[in-house]
C-alpha angles and dihedrals in degrees: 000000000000102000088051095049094049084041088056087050093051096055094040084056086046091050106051087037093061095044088065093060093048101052085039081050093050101045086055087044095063091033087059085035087056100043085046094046087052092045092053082049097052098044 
């Protein structure tokens, strides 16, 4: 009982972990989508 249950914390902590990047990883992507959409209109 008790190594499942450590084991459950641990992938709640991953996940949770892991969400943060990629909303951290989204908000630079449109950032970098955005810049490259304004530079093709320009040229």
């Amino acid at each position: 009982m008790m190594s499942t249950k450590s084991t459950y914390g641990n992938q709640i902590r991953i996940d949770q972990y892991s969400s943060q990047n990629i909303s951290n990883f989204g908000k630079i992507g449109m950032i970098i989508y955005l810049l490259a959409n304004r530079l093709s209109f320009q040229s």
